[in-house]
C-alpha positions as CSV (number, residue, x, y, z in Angstrom):
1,X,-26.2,36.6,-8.9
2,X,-27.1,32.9,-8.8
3,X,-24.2,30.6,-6.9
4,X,-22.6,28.2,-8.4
5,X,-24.2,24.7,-8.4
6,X,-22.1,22.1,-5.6
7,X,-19.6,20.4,-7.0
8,X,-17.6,17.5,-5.3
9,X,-14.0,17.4,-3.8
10,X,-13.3,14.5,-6.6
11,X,-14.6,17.1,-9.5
12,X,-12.7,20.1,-7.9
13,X,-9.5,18.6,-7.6
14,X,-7.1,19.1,-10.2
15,X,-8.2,19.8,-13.8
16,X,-8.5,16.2,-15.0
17,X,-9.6,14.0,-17.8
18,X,-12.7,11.7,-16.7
19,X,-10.1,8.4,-16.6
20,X,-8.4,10.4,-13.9
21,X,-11.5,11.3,-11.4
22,X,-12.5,7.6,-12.2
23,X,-8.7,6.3,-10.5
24,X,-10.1,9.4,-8.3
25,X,-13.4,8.0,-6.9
26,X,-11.7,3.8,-7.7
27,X,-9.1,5.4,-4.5
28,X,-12.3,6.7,-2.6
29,X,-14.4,3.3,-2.8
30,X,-11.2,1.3,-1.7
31,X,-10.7,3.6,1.5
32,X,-15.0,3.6,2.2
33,X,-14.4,-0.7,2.1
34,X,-11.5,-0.1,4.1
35,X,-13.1,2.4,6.7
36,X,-16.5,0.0,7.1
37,X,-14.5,-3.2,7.3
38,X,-16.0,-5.0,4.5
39,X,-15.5,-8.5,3.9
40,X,-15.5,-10.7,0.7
41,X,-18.7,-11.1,-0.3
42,X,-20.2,-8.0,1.0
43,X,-22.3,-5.8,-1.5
44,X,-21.8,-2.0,-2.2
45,X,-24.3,0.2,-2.1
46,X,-26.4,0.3,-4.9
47,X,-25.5,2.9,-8.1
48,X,-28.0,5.5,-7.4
49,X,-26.6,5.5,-3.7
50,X,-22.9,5.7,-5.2
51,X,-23.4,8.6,-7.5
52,X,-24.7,10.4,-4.5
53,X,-22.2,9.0,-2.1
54,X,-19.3,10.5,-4.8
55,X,-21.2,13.3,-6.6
56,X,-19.6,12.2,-10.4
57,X,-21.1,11.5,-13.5
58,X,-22.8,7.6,-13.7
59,X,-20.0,7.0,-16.6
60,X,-17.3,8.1,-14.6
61,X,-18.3,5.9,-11.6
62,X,-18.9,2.2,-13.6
63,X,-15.3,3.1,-15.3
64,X,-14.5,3.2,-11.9
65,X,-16.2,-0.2,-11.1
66,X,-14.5,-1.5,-13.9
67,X,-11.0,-0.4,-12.9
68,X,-11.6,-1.9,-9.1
69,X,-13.0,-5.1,-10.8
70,X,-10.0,-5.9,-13.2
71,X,-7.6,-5.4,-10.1
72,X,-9.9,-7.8,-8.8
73,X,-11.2,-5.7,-5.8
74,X,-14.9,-6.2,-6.8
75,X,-16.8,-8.4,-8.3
76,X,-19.7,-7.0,-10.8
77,X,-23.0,-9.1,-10.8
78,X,-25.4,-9.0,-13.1
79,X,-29.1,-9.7,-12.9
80,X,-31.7,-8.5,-10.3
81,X,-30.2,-7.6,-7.3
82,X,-26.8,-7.9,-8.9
83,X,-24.1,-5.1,-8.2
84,X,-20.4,-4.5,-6.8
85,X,-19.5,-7.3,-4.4
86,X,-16.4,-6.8,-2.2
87,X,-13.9,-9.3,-3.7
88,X,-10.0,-9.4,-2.3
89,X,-7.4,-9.4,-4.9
90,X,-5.2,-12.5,-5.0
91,X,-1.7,-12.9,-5.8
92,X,-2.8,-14.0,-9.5
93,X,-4.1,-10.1,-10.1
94,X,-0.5,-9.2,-9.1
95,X,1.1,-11.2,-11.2
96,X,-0.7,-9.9,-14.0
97,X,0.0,-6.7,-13.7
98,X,3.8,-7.3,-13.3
99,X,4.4,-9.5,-16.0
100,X,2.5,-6.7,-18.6
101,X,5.5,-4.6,-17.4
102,X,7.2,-7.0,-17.3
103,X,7.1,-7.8,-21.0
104,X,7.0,-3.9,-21.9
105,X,10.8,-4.1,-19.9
106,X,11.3,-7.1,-22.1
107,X,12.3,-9.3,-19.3
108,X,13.4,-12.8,-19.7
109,X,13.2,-16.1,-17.2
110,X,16.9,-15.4,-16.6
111,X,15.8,-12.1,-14.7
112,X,13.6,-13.3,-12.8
113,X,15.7,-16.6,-11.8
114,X,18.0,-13.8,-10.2
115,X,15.8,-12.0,-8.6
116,X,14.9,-15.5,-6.7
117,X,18.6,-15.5,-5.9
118,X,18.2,-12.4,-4.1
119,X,15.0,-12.5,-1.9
120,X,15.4,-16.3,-1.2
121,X,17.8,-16.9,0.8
122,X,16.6,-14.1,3.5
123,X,13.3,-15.0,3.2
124,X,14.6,-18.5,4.7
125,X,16.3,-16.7,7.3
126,X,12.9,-15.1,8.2
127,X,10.9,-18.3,8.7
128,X,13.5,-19.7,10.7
129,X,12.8,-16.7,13.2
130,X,9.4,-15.9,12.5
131,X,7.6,-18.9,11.3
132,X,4.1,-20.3,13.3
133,X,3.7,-23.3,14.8
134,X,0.9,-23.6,11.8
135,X,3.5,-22.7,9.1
136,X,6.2,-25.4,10.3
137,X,3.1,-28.0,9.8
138,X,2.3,-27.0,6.7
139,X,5.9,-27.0,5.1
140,X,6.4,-30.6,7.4
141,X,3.2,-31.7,5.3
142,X,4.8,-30.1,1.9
143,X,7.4,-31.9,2.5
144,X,6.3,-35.4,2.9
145,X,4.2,-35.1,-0.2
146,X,7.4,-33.8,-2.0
147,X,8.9,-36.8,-0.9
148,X,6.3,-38.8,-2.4
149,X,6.1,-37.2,-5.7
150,X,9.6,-37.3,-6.3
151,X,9.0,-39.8,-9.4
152,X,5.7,-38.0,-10.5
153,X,5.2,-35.2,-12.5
154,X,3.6,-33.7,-9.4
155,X,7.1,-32.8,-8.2
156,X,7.7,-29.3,-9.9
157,X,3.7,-27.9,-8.8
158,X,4.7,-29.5,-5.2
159,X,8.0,-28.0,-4.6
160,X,6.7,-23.9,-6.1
161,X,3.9,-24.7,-3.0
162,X,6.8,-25.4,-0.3
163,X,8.3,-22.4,-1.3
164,X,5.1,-20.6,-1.4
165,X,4.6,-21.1,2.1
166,X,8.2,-20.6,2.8
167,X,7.5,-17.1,1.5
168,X,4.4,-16.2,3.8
169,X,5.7,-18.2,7.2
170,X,8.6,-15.6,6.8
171,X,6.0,-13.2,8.3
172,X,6.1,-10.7,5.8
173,X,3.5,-10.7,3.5
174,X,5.6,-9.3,0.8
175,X,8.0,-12.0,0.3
176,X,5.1,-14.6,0.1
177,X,3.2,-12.7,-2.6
178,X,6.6,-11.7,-4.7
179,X,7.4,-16.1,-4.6
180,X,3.8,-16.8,-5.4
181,X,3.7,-14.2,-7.8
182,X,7.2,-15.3,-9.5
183,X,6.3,-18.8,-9.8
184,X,3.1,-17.9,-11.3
185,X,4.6,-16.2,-14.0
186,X,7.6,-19.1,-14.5
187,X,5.3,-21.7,-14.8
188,X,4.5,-21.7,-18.1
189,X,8.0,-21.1,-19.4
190,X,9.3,-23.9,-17.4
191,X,6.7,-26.4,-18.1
192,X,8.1,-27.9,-20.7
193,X,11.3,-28.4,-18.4
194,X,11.3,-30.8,-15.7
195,X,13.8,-31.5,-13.3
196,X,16.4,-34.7,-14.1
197,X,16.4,-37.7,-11.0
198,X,19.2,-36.3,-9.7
199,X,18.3,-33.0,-9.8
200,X,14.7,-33.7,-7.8
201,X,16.7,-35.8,-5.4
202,X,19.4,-32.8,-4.7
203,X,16.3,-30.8,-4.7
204,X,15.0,-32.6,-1.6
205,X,18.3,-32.9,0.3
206,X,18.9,-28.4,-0.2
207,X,15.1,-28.5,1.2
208,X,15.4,-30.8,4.3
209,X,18.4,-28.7,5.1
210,X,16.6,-25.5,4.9
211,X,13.2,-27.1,6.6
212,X,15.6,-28.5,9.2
213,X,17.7,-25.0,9.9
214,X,13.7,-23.5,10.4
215,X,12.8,-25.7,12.8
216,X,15.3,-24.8,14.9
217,X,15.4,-21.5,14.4
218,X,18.6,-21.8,12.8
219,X,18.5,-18.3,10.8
220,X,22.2,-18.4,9.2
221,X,21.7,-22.0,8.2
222,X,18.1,-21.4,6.7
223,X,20.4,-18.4,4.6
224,X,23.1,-20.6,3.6
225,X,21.1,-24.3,2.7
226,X,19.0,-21.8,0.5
227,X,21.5,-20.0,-1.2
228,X,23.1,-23.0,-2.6
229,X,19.9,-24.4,-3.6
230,X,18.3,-21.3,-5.4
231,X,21.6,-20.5,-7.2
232,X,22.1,-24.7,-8.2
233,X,18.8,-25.0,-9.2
234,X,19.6,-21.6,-11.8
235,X,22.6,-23.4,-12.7
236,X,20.9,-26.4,-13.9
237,X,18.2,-24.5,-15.5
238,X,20.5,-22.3,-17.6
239,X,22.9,-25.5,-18.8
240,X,19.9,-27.7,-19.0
241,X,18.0,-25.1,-21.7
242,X,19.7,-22.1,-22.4
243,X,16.9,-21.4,-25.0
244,X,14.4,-21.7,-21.9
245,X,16.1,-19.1,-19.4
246,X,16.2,-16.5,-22.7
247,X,12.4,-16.8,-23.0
248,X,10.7,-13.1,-22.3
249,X,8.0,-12.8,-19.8
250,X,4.3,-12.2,-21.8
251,X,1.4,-10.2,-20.3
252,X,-1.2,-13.2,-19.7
253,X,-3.2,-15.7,-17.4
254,X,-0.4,-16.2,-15.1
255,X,-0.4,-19.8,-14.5
């Protein structure tokens, strides 16, 4: 009796549909970039080498390609000697995917203003213990330019950035992608919102407080200067434009 022809692990997994042993072999190229310690900017092999590498159908593996590229893991050149490149994907890629749930959990500004609430002020707490000597140079420098853009409409884009890097000197990468990726998907709602004189300058006094309590590795006081500034600055939001904090959050371009 003639034996069966060879088939892959990937095809002799569970029954599945050819969308699932595309997520399938998608999970296999992430670990093989992970495994050789690609870098952005390195190439994949080319097809032929991948369909042998993976042992699935050519369709199957370019859906794959696909999938990896619009989480933006790869990057698909065309042309001669085009291919898969080894991308990274940036906080932008997250934030498209969570505001398409989002908007499927019909969320509105007013959600996401209290989720802010609740990561912020320990994320404050963190940098005050964990930040670098690079990070407290950074948010020194973020902070003189928010200084100087207090009259310009520079000062909204200025202050997200010093608590951007707020998020990542806490030294845990997830609180500096969830602030990036938040304020990516606020900024459009609140563009047409800018803050009032008064409200920039209490702005700045909450944030030399909290950049003050950092530098001395004031943990409690980080906490407590950012509490009252995250939940003011909702206040003033949601008295200021009621209509604005009721928006919903739509799948798009963040930012």
């Amino acid at each position: 009796m003639a034996s069966a022809p060879h088939r892959s692990s990937l095809d002799n997994a569970v029954p599945a549909n050819k969308a699932k042993r595309a997520l399938q072999v998608a999970q296999a190229i992430v670990s093989d970039i992970q495994l050789n310690a690609r870098e952005a900017g390195d190439r994949l092999p080319q097809e032929e080498d991948m369909l042998a590498r993976y042992e699935v159908a050519r369709a199957t593996l370019r859906e794959a390609l696909r999938f990896l590229e619009l989480q933006g893991v790869i990057q698909l050149q065309l042309g001669r000697g085009g291919g898969p490149v080894v991308s990274r994907p940036q906080t932008r890629d997250f934030a498209s995917s969570l505001s398409l749930i989002l908007q499927f959990m019909d969320t509105d500004l007013r959600a996401l203003l209290e989720l802010r609430e609740a990561i912020a002020p320990d994320m404050a707490a963190k940098a005050a213990v964990r930040a670098t000597n690079a990070d407290l140079a950074a948010l020194n420098d973020c902070y003189a330019q928010l200084e100087r853009d207090r009259e310009t409409a520079a000062f909204e884009e200025t202050n997200r950035r010093f608590h951007d890097l707020l998020g990542w000197a806490s030294g845990n990468p997830t609180f500096g992608l969830l602030t990036s990726a938040l304020h990516l998907l606020t900024r459009d709602l609140a563009v047409e919102l800018g803050y009032s004189a008064q409200e920039r300058a209490n702005q700045l006094r909450c944030l030399a407080r909290v950049l003050n309590a950092v530098r001395l590795r004031y943990a409690d006081g980080a906490r407590r200067h950012m509490e009252r500034l995250v939940k003011g600055s909702s206040e003033y939001l949601a008295a200021r434009s009621p209509e604005l904090v009721s928006q919903k959050v739509r799948w798009g371009d963040p930012g």
